[in-house]
Residue frames as qw, qx, qy, qz and C-alpha x, y, z in Angstrom:
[[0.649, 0.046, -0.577, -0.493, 44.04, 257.29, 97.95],
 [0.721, -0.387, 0.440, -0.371, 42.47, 254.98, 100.08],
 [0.139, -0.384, 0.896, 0.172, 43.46, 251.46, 100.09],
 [0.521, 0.422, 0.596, -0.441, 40.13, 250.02, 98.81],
 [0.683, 0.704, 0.155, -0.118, 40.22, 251.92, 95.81],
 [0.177, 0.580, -0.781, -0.150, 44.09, 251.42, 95.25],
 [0.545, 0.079, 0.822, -0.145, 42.88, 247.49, 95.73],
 [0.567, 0.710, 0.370, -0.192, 40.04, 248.42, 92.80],
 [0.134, 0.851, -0.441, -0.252, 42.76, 250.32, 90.80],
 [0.125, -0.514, 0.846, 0.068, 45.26, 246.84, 90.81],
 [0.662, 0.266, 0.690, -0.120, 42.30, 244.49, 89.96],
 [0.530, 0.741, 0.158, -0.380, 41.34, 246.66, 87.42],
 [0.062, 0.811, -0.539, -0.218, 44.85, 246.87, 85.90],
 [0.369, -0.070, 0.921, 0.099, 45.53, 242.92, 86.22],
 [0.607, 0.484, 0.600, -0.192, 42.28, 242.45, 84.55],
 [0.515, 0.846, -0.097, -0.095, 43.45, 244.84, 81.33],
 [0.191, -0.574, 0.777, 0.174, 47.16, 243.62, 81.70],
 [0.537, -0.017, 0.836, -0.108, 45.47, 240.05, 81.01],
 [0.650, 0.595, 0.447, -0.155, 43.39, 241.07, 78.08],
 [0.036, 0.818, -0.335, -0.466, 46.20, 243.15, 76.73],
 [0.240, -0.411, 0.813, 0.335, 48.07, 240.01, 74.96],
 [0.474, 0.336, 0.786, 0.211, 45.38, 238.34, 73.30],
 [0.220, 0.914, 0.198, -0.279, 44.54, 242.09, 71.76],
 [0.162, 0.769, -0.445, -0.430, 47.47, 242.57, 70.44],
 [0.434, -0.052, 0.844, 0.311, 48.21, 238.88, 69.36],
 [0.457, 0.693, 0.549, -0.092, 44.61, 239.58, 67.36],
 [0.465, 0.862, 0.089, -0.183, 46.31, 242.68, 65.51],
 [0.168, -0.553, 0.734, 0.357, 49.78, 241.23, 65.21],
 [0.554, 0.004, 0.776, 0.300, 48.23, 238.62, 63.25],
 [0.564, 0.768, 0.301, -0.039, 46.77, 241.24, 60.75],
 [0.042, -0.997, 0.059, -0.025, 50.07, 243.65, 61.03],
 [0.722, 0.312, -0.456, 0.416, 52.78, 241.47, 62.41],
 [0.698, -0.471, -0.481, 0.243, 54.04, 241.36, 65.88],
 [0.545, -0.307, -0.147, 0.766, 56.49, 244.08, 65.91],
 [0.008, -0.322, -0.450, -0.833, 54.18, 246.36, 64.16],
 [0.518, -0.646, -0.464, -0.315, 51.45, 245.39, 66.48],
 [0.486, -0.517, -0.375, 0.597, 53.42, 246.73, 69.63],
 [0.350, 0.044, 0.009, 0.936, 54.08, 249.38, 67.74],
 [0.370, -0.472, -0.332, -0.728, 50.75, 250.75, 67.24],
 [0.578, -0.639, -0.498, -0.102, 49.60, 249.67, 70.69],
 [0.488, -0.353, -0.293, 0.742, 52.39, 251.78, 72.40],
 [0.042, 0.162, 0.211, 0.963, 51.61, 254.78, 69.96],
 [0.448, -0.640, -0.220, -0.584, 47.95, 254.80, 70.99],
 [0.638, -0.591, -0.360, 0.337, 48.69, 253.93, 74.50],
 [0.505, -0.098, -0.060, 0.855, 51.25, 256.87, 74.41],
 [0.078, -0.382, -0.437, -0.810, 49.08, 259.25, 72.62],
 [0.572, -0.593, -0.556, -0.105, 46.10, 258.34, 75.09],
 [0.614, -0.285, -0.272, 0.684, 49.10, 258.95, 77.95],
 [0.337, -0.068, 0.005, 0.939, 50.00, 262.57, 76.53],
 [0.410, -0.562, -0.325, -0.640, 46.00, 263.89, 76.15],
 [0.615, -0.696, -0.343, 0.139, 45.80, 262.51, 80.10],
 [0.603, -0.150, -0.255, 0.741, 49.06, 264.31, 81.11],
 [0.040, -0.354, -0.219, -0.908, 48.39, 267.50, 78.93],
 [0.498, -0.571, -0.338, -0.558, 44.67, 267.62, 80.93],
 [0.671, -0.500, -0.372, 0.402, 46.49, 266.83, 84.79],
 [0.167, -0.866, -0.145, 0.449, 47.39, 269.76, 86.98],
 [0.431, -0.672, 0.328, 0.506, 50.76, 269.97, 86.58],
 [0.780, 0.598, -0.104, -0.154, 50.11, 269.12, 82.35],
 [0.882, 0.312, -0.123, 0.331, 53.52, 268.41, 80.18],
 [0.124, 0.853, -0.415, 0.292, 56.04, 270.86, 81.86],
 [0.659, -0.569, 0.488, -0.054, 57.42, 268.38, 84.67],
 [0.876, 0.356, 0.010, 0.326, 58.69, 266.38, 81.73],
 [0.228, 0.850, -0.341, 0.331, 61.96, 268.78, 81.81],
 [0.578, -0.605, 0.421, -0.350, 63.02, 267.14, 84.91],
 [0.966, 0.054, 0.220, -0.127, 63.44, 263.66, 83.43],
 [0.646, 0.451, -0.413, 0.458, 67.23, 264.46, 82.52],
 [0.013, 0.649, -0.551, 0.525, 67.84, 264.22, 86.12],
 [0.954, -0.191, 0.132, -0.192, 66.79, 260.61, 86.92],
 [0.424, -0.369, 0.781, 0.273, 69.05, 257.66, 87.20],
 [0.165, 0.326, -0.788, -0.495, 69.35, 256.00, 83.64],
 [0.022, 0.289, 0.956, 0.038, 67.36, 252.70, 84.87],
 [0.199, 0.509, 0.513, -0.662, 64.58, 254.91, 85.63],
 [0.432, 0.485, -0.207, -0.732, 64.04, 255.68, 81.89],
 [0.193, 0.247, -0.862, -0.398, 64.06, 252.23, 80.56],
 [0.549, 0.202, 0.549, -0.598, 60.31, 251.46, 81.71],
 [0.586, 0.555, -0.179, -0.563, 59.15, 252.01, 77.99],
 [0.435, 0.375, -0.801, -0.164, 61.63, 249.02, 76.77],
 [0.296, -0.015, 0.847, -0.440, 61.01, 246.97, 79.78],
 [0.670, 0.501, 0.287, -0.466, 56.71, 247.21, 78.27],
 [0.537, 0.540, -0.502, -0.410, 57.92, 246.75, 74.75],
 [0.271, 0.343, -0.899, -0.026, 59.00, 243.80, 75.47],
 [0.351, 0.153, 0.766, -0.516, 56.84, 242.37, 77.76],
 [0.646, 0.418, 0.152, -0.620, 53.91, 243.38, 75.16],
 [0.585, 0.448, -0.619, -0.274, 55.88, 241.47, 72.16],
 [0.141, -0.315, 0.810, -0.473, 56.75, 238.99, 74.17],
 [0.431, 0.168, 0.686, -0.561, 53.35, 238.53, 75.14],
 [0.767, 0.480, 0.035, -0.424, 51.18, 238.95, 71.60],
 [0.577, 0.454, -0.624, -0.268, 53.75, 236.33, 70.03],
 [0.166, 0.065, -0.960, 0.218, 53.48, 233.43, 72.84],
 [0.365, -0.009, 0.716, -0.595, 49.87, 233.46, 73.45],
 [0.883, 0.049, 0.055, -0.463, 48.60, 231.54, 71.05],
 [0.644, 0.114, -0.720, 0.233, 51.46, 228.68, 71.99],
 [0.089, 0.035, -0.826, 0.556, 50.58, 229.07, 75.68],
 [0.346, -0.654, -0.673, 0.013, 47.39, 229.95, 76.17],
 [0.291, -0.750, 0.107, -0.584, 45.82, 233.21, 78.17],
 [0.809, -0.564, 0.073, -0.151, 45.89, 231.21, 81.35],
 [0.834, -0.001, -0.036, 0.551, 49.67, 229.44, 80.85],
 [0.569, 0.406, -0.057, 0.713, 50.95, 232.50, 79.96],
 [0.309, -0.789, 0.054, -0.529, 49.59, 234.75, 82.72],
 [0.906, -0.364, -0.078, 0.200, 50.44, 232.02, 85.13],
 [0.780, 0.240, -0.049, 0.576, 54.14, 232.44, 83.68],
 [0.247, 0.655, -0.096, 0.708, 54.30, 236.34, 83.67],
 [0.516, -0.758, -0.092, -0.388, 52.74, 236.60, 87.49],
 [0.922, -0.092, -0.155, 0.342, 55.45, 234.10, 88.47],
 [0.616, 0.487, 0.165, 0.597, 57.89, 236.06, 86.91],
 [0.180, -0.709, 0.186, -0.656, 56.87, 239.97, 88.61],
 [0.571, -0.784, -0.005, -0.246, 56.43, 238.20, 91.64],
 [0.903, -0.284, -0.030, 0.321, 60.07, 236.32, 91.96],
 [0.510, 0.455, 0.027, 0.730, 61.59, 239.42, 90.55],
 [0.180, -0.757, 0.051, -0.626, 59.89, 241.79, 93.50],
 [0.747, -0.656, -0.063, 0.082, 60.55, 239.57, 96.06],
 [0.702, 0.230, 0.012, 0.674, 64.41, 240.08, 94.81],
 [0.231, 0.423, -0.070, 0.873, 64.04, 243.68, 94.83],
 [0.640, -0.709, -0.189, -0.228, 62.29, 243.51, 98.20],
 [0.852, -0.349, -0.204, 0.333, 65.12, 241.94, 99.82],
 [0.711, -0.197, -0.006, 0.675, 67.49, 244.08, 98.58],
 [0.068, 0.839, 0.408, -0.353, 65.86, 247.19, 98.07],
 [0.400, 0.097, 0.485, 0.771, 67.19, 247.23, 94.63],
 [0.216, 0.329, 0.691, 0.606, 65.70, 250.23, 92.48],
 [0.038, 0.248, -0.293, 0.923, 64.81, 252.68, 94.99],
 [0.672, -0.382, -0.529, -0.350, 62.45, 250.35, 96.50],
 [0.402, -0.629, 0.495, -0.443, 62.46, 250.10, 100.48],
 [0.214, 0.311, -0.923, 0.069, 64.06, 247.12, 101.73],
 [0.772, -0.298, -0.013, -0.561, 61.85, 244.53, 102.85],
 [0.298, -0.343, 0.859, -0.235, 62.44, 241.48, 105.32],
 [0.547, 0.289, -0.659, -0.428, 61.85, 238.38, 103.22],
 [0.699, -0.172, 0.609, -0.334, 59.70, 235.45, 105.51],
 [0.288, -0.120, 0.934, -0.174, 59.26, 232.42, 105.42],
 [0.423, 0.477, 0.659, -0.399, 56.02, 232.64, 104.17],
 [0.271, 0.688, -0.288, -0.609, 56.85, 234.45, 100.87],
 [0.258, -0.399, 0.876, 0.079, 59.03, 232.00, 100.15],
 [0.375, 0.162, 0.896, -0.171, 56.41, 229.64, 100.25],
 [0.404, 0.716, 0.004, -0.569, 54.16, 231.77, 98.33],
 [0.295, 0.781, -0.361, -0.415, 56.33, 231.73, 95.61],
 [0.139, -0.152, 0.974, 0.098, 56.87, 227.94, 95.86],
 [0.422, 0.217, 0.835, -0.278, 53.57, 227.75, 95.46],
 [0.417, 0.717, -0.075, -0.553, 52.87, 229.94, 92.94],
 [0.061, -0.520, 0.847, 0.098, 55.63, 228.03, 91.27],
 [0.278, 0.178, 0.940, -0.083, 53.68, 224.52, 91.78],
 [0.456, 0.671, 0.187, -0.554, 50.52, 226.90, 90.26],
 [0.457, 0.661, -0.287, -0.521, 52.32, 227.26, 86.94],
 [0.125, -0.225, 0.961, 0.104, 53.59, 223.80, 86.47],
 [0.466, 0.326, 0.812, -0.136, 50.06, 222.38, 87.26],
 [0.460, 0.649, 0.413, -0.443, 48.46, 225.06, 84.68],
 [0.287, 0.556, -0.733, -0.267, 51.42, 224.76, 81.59],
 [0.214, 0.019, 0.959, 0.184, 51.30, 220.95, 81.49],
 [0.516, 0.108, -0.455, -0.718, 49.30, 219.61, 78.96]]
């Protein structure tokens, strides 16, 4: 993949990551929050297993997945949360507070697992300039959470 359209690919994704919470906040308040993840993981899952089933290699490489490490299976909870999480604090933060928060959040948690090439990530040498970044990012969510 070229790096263009992996660029186009990660916009695209932020941009539906962002709408994701105020979608489900909209059917958690018909359903209830923990109802509304549920149904958005089942059709997201569903959706998942019609794309797999229709890729080369379809559903057989699943077999293989009792020979990861343990963390490696706990994606699914990781999302669950994140999605509840999300559809029950945006309408007390806001789309914009809370994205602020969550971007914070992935990015002070990868620069962690940069450094220390936690999670079968390659290590990564941690400047000076990240740092900053992330201070600034940091100053970002402060200015865009106050009221």
């Amino acid at each position: 993949m070229s790096r263009g359209l992996a660029i186009l690919l990660a916009i695209a994704a932020g941009c539906f990551v962002g709408l994701q919470a105020p979608v489900n906040a909209r059917l958690g308040r018909q359903v209830g929050a923990l109802q509304a993840a549920t149904v958005s993981f089942t059709i997201g899952t569903l959706a998942l297993i019609l794309v797999a089933s229709l890729s080369s290699g379809g559903l057989s490489s699943l077999g293989s997945v009792g020979r990861v490490p343990w963390w490696a299976l706990i994606g699914g909870i990781l999302g669950a949360f994140y999605v509840t999480v999300a559809l029950l604090t945006v309408r007390t933060l806001g789309l914009s507070s809370l994205t602020a928060i969550v971007v914070t959040g992935q990015l002070a948690i990868a620069v962690v697992v940069d450094r220390f090439g936690l999670l079968g990530i390659a290590r990564q040498h941690i400047d000076a300039s990240r740092i900053v970044g992330l201070a600034l990012l940091i100053v970002g969510v402060v200015l865009v959470v106050r009221r």
